[in-house]
C-alpha positions, 0 to 999 in steps of 0.5 A, spaced: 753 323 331 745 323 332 745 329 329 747 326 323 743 320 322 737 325 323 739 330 318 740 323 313 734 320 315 731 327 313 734 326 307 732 320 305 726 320 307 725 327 302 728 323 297 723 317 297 717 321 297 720 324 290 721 318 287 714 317 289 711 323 287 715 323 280 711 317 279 704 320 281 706 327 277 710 325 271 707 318 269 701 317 272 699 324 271 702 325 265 698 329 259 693 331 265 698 336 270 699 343 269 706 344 265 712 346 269 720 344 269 722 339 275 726 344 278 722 348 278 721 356 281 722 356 289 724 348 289 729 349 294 726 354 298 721 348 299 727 343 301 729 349 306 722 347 308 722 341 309 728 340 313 727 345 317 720 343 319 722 336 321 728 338 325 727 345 329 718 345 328 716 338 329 719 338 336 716 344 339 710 341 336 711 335 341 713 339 346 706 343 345 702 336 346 705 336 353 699 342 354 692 338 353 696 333 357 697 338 362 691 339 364 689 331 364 694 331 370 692 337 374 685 335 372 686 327 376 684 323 370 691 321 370 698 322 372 706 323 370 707 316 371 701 312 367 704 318 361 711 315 362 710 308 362 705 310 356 700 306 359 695 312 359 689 310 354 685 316 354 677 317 358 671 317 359 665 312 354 669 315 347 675 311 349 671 306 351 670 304 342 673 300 339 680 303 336 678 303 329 671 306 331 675 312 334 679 312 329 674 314 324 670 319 330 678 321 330 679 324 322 672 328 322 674 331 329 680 333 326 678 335 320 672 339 322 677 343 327 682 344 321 677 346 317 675 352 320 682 353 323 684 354 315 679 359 315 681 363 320 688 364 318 685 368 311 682 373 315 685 379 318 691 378 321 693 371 321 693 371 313 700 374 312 703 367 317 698 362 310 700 366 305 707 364 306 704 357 304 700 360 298 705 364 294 708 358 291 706 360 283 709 353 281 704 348 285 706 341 287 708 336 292 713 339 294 710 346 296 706 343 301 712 344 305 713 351 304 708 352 311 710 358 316 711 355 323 707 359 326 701 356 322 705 349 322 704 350 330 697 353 331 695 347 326 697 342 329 694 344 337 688 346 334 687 339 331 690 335 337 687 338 343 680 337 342 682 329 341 686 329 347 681 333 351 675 328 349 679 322 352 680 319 345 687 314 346 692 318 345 695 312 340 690 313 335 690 321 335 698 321 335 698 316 329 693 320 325 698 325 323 703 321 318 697 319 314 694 326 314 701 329 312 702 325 306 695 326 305 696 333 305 703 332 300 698 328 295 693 334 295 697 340 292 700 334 287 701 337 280 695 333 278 688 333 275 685 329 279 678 329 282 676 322 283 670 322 278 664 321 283 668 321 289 671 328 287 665 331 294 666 326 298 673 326 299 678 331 298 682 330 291 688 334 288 684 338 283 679 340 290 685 343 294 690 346 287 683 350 286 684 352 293 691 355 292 688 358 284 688 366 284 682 366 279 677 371 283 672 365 284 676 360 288 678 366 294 677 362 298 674 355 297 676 349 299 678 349 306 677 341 308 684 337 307 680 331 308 673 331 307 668 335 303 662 335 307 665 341 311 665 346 305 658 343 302 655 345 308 658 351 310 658 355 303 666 354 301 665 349 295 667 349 289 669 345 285 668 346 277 666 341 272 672 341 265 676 346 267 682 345 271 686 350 276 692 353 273 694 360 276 697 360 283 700 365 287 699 370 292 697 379 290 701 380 294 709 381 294 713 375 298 721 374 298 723 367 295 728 365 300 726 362 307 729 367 311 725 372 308 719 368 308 720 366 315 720 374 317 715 377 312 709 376 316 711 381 322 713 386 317 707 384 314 703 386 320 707 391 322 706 395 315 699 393 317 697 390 311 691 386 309 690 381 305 689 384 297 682 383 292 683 377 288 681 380 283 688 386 283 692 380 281 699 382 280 705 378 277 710 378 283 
C-alpha cells in the first residue's frame, strides 16, 4: 500500500509541475518560445525518467549522504546518536552563522562544485553518462528529467559532501535541494527568457537552452546552474544578444527509450568512443 501511495504521490507531483509549466511555457511564453507540439518526441521517455529517478535513484542518493556523515562520526565531531535524534547541527565557526547567512554561503558552495563537476562530465569518459541529459532535440521542462543516474548520483555527492565536510547544518544544506531542482526544471523551460539586466547575474532559460544548443559556438558553455559568475570567470559564457537557442541534440547516435539510454553509455565506453566535433553535426 505504501508502494502505491508513493508511486501516486509521484504521480500527482508530475502532474502539478505540468500544469505549472503549461502556464510558463504556453502562456506566458507564448510568441517567444521555440515551437513544438505538447506531446512532443521523447515525452514519455522522459516521464519514465521521472518516475524512476524519484523511486529507485533518490534513495541511493540519501543512503550516499550517509558517506560525509560517515567520516563526522569516525572523526568525533559527532555521533549515531546526535544523528538520530537529528539533533546534529553541523561544526565548526560556519555553523555558528546565522542560518540565512549559511544559506546564502551554501548555494555558492554548491554551485561552484556543480560548476565544475558539469564540466567534468564532457570530457573524456564521463561525457557518454551527460550526453544521456543532452540528447533531447525537443528541449523543455520535462527534459531536464531525462539524467543518467550515475550522473544524478555523482552530482548530488559532489555537491553535498563539501558542505557536510565544512560543518555547515545539515538542514540548511539538505533544504537546498527542492528549491535547486525545480530551479534547475525552470532552466531548460521552452522559453526565451534572459531576465534583461539580470540575465549575467543569474542563471535564466535562454542561458542553460544555449548550453544544450549544438551550433558549434555554444559546445560547451554555461555550465553554472545557478550563478554566472562562474562561467564569466572561467572563460564559459556565452550568452548572445537577439539571437535565441533553436538547434538541441547530441552528434552522436542515443536510443530513444529508457533502457537503452540507461545502457548506452557503457557501450559507448566499450566502443571507445569519444565525444563528436560540434561542427559534424548529424540528424540522429
Amino acid at each position: 500500500m505504501n508502494t502505491d501511495k508513493t508511486i501516486l504521490s509521484v504521480a500527482i507531483s508530475l502532474v502539478i509541475l505540468g500544469s505549472i509549466f503549461f502556464v510558463i511555457e504556453r502562456i506566458f511564453g507564448r510568441g517567444r518560445n521555440r515551437a513544438q507540439p505538447i506531446i512532443r518526441r521523447g515525452w514519455l521517455t522522459d516521464v519514465v525518467y521521472w518516475f524512476t529517478t524519484i523511486l529507485l535513484t533518490k534513495p541511493f542518493v540519501r543512503l550516499m549522504v550517509i558517506l560525509p556523515l560517515s567520516v563526522l562520526v569516525l572523526a568525533k565531531v559527532t555521533s549515531l546518536d546526535v544523528l538520530k535524534m537529528g539533533a546534529y547541527t553541523g561544526f565548526g565557526p560556519l555553523s555558528k552563522q546565522p542560518l540565512w547567512l549559511q544559506a546564502i554561503q551554501i548555494y555558492l558552495i554548491v554551485d561552484f562544485c556543480g560548476y565544475w563537476n558539469h564540466r567534468i562530465f564532457h570530457n573524456g569518459r564521463w561525457w557518454p553518462f551527460h550526453a544521456v541529459h543532452h540528447s533531447s532535440e525537443d528541449l523543455d521542462w520535462l527534459g531536464s528529467l531525462r539524467v543518467h543516474p550515475f550522473n544524478d548520483l555523482v552530482n548530488k555527492m559532489v555537491q553535498v559532501t563539501p558542505v557536510l565536510l565544512m560543518g555547515y547544518n545539515p538542514t540548511v544544506t539538505l533544504s537546498t535541494a527542492p528549491i535547486l531542482t525545480f530551479y534547475a526544471i525552470f532552466i531548460h523551460a521552452n522559453v526565451n527568457w534572459d531576465f534583461g539586466p539580470l540575465r549575467s547575474v543569474i542563471a535564466t532559460p535562454v542561458f542553460h537552452r544555449w548550453h544544450h544548443s549544438r551550433e558549434p559556438e555554444a559546445w560547451d558553455k554555461n555550465f553554472a546552474g545557478l550563478f554566472p559568475i562562474w562561467d564569466i570567470l572561467f572563460g564559459t559564457y556565452y550568452m548572445p544578444k537577439d539571437r535565441w537557442p533553436e538547434n538541441f541534440g547530441i552528434c552522436e547516435p542515443m536510443p530513444k527509450g529508457y533502457l537503452g539510454q540507461l545502457w548506452e553509455p557503457f557501450a559507448w565506453l566499450s566502443r571507445r568512443g569519444s565525444k563528436a566535433n560540434p561542427i559534424q553535426t548529424t540528424e540522429q
